[in-house]
N, C-alpha and C positions, 0 to 999 in steps of 0.2 A: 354214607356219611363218614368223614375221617376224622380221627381223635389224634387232636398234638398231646403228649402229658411230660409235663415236666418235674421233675423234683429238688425242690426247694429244701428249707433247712428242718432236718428230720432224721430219722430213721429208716427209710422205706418198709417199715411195717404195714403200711395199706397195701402198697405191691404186693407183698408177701402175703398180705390175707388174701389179696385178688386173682393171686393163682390156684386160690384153693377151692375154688367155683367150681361146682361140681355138677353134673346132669344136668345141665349138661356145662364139660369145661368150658374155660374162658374162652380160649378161641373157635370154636365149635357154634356156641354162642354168640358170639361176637361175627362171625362170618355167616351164620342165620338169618343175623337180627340187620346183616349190609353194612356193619361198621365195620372199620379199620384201623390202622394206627398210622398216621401218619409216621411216625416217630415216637419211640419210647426209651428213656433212655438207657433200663436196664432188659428191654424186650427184641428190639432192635437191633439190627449189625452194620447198620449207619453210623459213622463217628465222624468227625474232624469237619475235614472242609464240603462234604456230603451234606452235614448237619447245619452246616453256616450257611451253605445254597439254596436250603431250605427253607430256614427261617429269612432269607434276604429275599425269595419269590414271596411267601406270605405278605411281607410289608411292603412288598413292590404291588401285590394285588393279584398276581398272575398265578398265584396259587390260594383256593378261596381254604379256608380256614373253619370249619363246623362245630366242633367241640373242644374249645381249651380246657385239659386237667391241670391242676396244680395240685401237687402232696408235697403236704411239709408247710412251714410258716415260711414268711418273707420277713431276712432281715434288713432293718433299713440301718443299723449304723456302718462306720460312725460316721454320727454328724448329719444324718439325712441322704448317707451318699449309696448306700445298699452295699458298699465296695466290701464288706464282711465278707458275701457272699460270689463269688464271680461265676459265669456261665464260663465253661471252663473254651479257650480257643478265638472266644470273641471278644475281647477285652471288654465287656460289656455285664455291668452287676445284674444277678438275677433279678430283683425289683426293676431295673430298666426295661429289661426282655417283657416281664409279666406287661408292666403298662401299656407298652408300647403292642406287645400282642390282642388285649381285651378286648379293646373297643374293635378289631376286625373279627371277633369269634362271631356266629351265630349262639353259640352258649357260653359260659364259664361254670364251671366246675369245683369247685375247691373238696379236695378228697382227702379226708379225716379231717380232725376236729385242727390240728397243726394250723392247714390250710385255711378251717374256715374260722376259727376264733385267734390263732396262738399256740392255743396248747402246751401241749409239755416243754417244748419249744422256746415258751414267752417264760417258765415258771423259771425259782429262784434269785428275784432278782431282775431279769430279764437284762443281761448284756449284750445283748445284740440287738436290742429293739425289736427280735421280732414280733409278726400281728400277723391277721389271718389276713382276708382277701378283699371283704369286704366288712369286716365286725375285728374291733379291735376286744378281745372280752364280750361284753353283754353289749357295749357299745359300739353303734353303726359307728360305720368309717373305718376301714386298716388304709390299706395302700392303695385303694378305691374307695372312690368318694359315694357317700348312701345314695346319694341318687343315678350310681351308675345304672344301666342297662347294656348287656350284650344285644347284640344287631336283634334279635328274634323279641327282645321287652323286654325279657326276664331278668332278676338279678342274680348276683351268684348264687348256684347252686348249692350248698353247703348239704356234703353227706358227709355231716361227722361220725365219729367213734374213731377210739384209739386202742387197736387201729378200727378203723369199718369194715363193716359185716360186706362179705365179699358181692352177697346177693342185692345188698343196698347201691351199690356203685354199678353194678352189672342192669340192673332196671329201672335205676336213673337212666343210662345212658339207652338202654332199650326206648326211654319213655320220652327222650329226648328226641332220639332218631326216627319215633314214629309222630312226631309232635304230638304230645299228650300229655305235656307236662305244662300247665300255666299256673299262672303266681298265686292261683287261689289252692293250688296245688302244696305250698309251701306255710308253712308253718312262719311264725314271730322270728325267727331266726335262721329260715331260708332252707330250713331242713325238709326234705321230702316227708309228705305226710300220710305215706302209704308205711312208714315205719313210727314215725314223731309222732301220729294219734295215737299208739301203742307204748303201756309203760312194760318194763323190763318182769315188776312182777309178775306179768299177763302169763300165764301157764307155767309159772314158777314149779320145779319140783320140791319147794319147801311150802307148798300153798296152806298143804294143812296142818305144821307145825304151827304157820302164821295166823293163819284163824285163831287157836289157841292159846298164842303169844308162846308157846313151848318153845324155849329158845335155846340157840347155843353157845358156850362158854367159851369155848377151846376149838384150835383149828380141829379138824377130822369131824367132830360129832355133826349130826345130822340135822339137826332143832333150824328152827327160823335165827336167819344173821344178823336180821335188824334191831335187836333192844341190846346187844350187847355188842358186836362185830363189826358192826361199822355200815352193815350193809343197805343203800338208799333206790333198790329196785323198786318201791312204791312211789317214788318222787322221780326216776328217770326214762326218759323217753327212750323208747326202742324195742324192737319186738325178739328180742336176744332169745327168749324161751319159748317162742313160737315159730321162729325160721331160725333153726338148731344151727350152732358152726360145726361147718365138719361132718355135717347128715346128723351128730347127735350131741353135740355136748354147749355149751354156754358158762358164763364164770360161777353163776349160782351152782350149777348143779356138777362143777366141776370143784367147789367149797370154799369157793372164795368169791367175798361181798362184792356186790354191785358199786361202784365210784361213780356211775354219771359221768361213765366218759363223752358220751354225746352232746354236754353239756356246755355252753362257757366257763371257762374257769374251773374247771373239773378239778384242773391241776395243781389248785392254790386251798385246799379246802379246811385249814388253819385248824387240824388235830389229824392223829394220824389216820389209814387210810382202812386202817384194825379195830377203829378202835367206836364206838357212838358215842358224841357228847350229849351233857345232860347237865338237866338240869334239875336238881330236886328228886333225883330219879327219873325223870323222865325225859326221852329222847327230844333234841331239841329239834331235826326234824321229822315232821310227821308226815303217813301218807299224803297225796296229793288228795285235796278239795276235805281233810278231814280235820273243824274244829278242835279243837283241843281239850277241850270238855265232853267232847264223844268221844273222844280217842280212850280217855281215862276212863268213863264208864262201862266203857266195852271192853279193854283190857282187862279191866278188874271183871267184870263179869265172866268171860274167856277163859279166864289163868281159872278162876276159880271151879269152871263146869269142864275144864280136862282132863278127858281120860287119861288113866294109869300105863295105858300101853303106847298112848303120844307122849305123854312126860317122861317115860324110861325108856321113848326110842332116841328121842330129842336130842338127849344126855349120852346118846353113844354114837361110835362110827360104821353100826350097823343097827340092822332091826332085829333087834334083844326080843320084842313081845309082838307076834302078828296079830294083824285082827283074827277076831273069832266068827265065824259064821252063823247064825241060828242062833244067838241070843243078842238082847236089847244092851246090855251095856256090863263093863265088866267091874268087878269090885276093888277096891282097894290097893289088895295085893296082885291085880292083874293077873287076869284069864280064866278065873271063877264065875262064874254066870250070878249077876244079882237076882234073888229071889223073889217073888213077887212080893209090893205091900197087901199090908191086913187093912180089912175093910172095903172088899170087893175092888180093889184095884188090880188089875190085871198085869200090873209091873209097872218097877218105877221108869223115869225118864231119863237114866242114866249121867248125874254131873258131877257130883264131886267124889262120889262113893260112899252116901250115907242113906239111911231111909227116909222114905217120906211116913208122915203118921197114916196117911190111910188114902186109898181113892177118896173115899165121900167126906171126910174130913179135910181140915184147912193145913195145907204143908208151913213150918214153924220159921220157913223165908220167908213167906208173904208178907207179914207185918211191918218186918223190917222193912222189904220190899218197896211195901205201902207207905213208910215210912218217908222215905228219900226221896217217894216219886212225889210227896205233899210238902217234902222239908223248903226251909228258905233256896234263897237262891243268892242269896250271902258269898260272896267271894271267899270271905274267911272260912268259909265251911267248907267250901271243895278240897281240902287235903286230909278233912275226917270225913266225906261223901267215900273219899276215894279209897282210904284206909279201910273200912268200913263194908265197902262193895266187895273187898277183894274174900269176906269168907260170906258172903251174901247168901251164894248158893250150895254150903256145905252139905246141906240136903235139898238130894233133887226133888221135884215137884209131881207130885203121882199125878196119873190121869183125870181125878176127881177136881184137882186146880186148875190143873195144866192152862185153860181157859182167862182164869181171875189172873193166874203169875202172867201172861203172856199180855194182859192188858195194860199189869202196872209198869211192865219193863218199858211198855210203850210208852208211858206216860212218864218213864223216867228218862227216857232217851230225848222227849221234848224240849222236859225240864233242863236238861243239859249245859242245851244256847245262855241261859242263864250263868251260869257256873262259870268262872274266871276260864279266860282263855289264855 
């Protein structure tokens, strides 16, 4: 099966990630898998009037066509004419070429987000008009109309990220070529969903600062990006921290926030790219599929049951306090073993670093506890619920409650859907 790819208005940064395909490389792969390139234009040592005889057999028919790539957006100004942009030798704007090629591909491709939404491309302003391929932003329609179809059904292919994960582009076209890609295969916005049913935090190396909202301030330090940083790996699609770039690394875990480049509109995200908005304190936005009233009780509960050795690793650009082996939870001042409680409890349950009154007795969170999980469900009260919950668990809960505390939490997590959203 032969791959045309063209590059449109961009950067060639997907190029550039797609040579960095590894185990196997791109062409290795690609000559495995029966593809080819017809032409590429920074791959290839076909230029000029080679290139023109090319593209003039395609749309004569006498040369069939399998896989159109496009990287980069299509500009259409000015005026509707594409002329911003020219294919360079054939007097002919890139928007011309693209239309005039689609409708004979067996696929369309659009590679990185440029291609399929705009992109960085369209941002600022956008003075070139340009659009993605078939989604102008969030909206169907760019320089193909929503109800296209290439020859085989399907619509454009969009493997966004900016740029895209090389391995995304490389098993689209694998999946292409063996036909095993159909439209139930594609996500809302035409993105492969062997990557788009995965969000970014999925094997995040900040997972357990994020459990306990331990976050961080300042670039270098270690802590979770998202309540302060900007960072929206919980809301973006892509499996960045589970198919490693480069055999190991990804933006998280290389210290800088997740933007939802696979995204529309990534690139317009109206605060900066450092920075989380908020509101009231609190981030405006929140995991995916997570109310906003369980977002707040569970943070507050979190921050408040964090260990001493996640909150002063958090805070630095390395790990200050390792975990300890062979004891349940550490005190205070981090790395001292907490003692057991009095009154036949066998040790406390490790959360904020204070004691509980006793196994067999009732730990002095519960009432409060029991409090919230009965209190109204009063909109006006969710900002003292939330004030409230955050020293909830000052003392952990010894074994003897453990049971009763484990019930109310649940019964406070119910209550929640209640509580202003």
């Amino acid at each position: 099966m032969n791959i045309l790819w063209l590059q449109a208005s961009g950067c060639g940064g997907c190029t550039m990630s797609l040579l960095c395909a590894e185990a196997p490389g791109l062409f290795d792969l690609l000559e495995d898998a029966g593809l080819c390139f017809l032409w590429h234009p920074s791959l290839s040592v076909e230029s000029g009037a080679e290139v023109r005889a090319l593209l003039d057999r395609i749309e004569a028919g006498a040369q069939p066509l399998d896989i159109l790539c496009v990287e980069g957006a299509i500009a259409r100004g000015p005026r509707g004419t594409g002329r911003f942009q020219m294919l360079a030798g054939t007097g002919r704007s890139m928007l011309e070429t693209v239309t005039r090629l689609a409708p004979l591909a067996r696929h369309v491709v659009a590679v990185g987000s440029c291609a399929a939404f705009g992109g960085m491309t369209s941002a600022g302003g956008n003075p070139s008009d340009a659009t993605g391929l078939q989604y102008e932003g969030t909206h169907e329609g760019g320089i193909l109309p929503p109800e296209f179809r290439a020859r085989d059904g399907l619509p454009v292919v969009n493997v966004a990220g900016c740029p895209t994960h090389p391995g995304w582009v490389t098993e689209t076209l694998m999946l292409l070529g063996g036909s095993a890609l159909a439209a139930g295969d594609l996500d809302r916005f035409g993105r492969p969903r062997f990557y788009a049913d995965h969000l970014v935090h999925h094997g995040c190396s900040r997972n357990e600062y994020y459990e306990y909202k331990a976050s961080a301030r300042t670039p270098g330090e270690i802590g979770c990006m998202m309540e302060h940083m900007g960072c929206i790996g919980t809301q973006a699609v892509g499996d960045c921290n589970i198919r490693p770039w480069n055999g190991s690394g990804s933006c998280t875990s290389g210290g800088y926030a997740c933007i939802a480049c696979t995204a529309p509109e990534f690139e317009e995200p109206r605060h900066p790219y450092s920075e989380t908005p908020k509101i009231g304190g609190i981030p405006v936005g929140l995991p995916s599929d997570m109310p906003k009233a369980w977002f707040m009780a569970l943070a507050s509960l979190s921050k408040a049951a964090t260990p001493e050795r996640i909150r002063r690793n958090a805070a630095s650009d390395r790990i200050e306090v390792p975990p300890r082996s062979g004891c349940r939870s550490d005190d205070a001042a981090g790395g001292r073993p907490v003692q057991p409680g009095r009154g036949g409890s066998r040790g406390s349950s490790g959360g904020g670093g204070g004691r509980c009154d006793g196994g067999a007795g009732e730990c002095a969170a519960l009432p409060r506890l029991r409090a919230h999980a009965r209190g109204p469900r009063s909109p006006r009260r969710t900002d003292h619920h939330a004030a409230d919950l955050r020293d909830l668990l000052d003392q952990p809960v010894g074994r003897g409650s453990a049971r009763s505390a484990r019930r109310w939490v649940s019964r406070l997590h119910r209550r929640a859907s209640g509580w202003r959203r």
